[in-house]
C-alpha positions as CSV (number, residue, x, y, z in Angstrom):
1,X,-8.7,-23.4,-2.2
2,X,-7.2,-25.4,-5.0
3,X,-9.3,-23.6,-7.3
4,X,-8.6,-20.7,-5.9
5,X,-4.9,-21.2,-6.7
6,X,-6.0,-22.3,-10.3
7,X,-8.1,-19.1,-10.9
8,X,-5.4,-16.7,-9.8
9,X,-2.7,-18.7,-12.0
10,X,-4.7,-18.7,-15.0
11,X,-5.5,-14.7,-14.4
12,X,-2.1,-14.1,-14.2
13,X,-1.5,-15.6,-17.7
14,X,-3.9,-13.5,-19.6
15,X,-3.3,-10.5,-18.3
16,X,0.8,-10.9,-18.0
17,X,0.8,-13.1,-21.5
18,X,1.9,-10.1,-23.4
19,X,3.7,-6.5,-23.1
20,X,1.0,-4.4,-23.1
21,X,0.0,-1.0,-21.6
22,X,-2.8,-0.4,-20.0
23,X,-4.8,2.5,-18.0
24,X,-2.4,2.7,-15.5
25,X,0.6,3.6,-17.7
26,X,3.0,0.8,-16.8
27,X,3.6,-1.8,-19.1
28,X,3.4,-5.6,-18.3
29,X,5.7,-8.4,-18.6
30,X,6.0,-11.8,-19.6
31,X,4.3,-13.7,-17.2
32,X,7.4,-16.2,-16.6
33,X,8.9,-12.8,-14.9
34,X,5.4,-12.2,-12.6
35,X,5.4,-13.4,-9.1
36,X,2.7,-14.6,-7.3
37,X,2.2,-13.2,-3.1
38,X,0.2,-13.6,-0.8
39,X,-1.1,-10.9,1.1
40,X,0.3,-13.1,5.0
41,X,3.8,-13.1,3.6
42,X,4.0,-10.0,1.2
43,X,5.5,-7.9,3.8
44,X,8.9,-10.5,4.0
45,X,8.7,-10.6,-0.1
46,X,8.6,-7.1,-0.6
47,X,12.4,-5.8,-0.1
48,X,13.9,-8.2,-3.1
49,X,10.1,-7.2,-5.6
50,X,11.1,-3.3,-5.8
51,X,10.0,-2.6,-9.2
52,X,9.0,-5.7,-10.4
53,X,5.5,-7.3,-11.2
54,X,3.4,-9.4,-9.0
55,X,-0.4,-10.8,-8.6
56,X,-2.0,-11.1,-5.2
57,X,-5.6,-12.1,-4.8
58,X,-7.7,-10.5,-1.5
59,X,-10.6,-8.8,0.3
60,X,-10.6,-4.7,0.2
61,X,-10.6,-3.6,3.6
62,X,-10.8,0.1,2.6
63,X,-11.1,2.3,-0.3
64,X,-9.5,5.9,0.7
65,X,-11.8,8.0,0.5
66,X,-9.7,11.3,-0.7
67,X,-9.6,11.0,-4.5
68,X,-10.0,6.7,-4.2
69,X,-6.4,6.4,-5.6
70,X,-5.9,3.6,-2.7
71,X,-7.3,1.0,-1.8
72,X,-6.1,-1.9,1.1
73,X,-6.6,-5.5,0.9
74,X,-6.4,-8.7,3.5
75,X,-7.0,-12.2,2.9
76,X,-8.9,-14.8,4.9
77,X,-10.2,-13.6,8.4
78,X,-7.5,-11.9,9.2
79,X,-7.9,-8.3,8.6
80,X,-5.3,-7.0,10.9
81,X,-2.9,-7.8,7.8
82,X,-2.9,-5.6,4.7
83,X,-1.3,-4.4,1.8
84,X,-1.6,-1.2,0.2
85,X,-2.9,-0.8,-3.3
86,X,-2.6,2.1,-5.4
87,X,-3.7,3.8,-8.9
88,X,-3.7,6.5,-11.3
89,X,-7.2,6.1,-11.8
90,X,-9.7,5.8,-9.0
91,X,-10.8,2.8,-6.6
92,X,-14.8,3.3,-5.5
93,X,-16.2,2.0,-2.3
94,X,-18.4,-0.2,-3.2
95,X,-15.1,-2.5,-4.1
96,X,-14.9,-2.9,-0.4
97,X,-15.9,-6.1,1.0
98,X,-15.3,-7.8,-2.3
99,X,-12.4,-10.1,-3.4
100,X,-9.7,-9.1,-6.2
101,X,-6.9,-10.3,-7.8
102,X,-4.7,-7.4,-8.2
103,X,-1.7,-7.7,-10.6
104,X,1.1,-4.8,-10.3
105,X,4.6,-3.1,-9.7
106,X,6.0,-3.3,-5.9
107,X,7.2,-0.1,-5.1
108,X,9.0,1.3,-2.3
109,X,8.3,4.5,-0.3
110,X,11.7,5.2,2.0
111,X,11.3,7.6,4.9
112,X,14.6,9.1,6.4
113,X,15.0,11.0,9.1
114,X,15.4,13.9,6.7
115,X,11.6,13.2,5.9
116,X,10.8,13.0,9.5
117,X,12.3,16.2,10.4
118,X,10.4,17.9,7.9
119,X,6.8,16.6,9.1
120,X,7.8,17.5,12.3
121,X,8.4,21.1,11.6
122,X,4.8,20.8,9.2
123,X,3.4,19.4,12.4
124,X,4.6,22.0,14.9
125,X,3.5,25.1,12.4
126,X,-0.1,22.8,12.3
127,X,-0.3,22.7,16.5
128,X,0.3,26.4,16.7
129,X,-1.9,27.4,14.4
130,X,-4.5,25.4,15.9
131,X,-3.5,26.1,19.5
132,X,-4.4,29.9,18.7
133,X,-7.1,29.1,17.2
134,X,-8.8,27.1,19.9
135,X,-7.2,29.1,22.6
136,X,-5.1,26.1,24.1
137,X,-3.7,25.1,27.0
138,X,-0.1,24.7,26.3
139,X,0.3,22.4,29.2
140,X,-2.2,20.1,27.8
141,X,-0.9,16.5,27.4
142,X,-0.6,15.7,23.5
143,X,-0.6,12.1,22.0
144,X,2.8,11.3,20.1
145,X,2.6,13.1,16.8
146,X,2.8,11.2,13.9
147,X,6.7,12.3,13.1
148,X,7.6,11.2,17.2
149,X,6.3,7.6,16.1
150,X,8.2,7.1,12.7
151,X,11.4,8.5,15.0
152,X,10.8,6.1,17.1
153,X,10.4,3.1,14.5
154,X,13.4,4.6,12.7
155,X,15.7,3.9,15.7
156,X,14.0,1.0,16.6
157,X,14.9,-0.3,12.8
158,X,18.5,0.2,13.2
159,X,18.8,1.4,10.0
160,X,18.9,4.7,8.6
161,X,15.2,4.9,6.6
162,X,12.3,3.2,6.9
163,X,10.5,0.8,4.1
164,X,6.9,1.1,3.2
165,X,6.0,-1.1,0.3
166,X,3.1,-1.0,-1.8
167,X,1.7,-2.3,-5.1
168,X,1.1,-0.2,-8.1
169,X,-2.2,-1.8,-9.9
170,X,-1.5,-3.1,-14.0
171,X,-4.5,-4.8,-13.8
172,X,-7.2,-5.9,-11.2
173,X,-10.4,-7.9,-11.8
174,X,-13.0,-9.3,-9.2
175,X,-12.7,-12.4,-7.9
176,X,-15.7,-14.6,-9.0
């Protein structure tokens, strides 16, 4: 573990040492400016890291395979936890399984009910189309939709959008 922690803090100073642009497009900073998460408490970090670098170390769970432009990682045994990864380039699946340190931008992706309203109406024309397609029952019982469930969180939230954070890869290199 300690070396772990030693690894991952010596990464971060090469590859943060110096502003410098790399495939991604997005410059790095001075690594006094870089903060280090972890993947159990990046979800209670993320809100005040909009837009500003960080380095996490962790297992990929999952390489999307549309395009490979995400990829999700966890850390320790716990794979119920993850944080979403993403880059111009392309992830491939055989990264899965295999540990990273990731260094990148936070970003935010807000969801309003502006945003919900619009899937909804996308998810109606889809259920229609299919409906007459497959010669439906109408009075079929359906599963929530994917629009009824961010509702649902939004209301639950209290707050007027919804917060889905992410890391934008600078840099990532296998864990050895």
């Amino acid at each position: 573990m300690k070396n772990s922690i030693l690894l991952v803090f010596a990464v971060v100073l090469m590859a943060s040492s110096c502003a410098t642009k790399n495939n991604s497009g997005v410059s790095e900073t001075d690594s006094s400016q870089v903060t280090m998460v972890t993947v159990a408490n990046f979800k209670s970090e993320a809100e005040k890291l909009v837009n500003k670098p960080v380095t996490i170390a962790g297992t990929v769970s999952h390489v999307c395979k549309h395009g490979g432009k995400k990829m999700f990682i966890f850390e320790g045994s716990n794979d119920s936890v993850t944080v979403k990864i993403t880059t111009e380039e392309a992830f491939t699946a055989e990264m899965e399984g295999t540990d990273y340190i990731v260094s990148g931008i936070v970003k935010e992706d807000i969801v309003t009910e502006e945003d919900i309203a619009k899937l909804e109406l996308e998810e109606n024309e889809q259920y229609k189309n299919e409906k007459k397609e497959k010669n439906m029952n109408p009075s079929c019982a359906e599963e929530m939709t994917r629009s009824q469930l961010l509702r649902k969180q939004l209301a639950d939230s209290g707050k007027d959008h919804l917060s889905y954070y992410s890391i934008a890869v600078t840099n990532f290199q296998e864990k050895k």
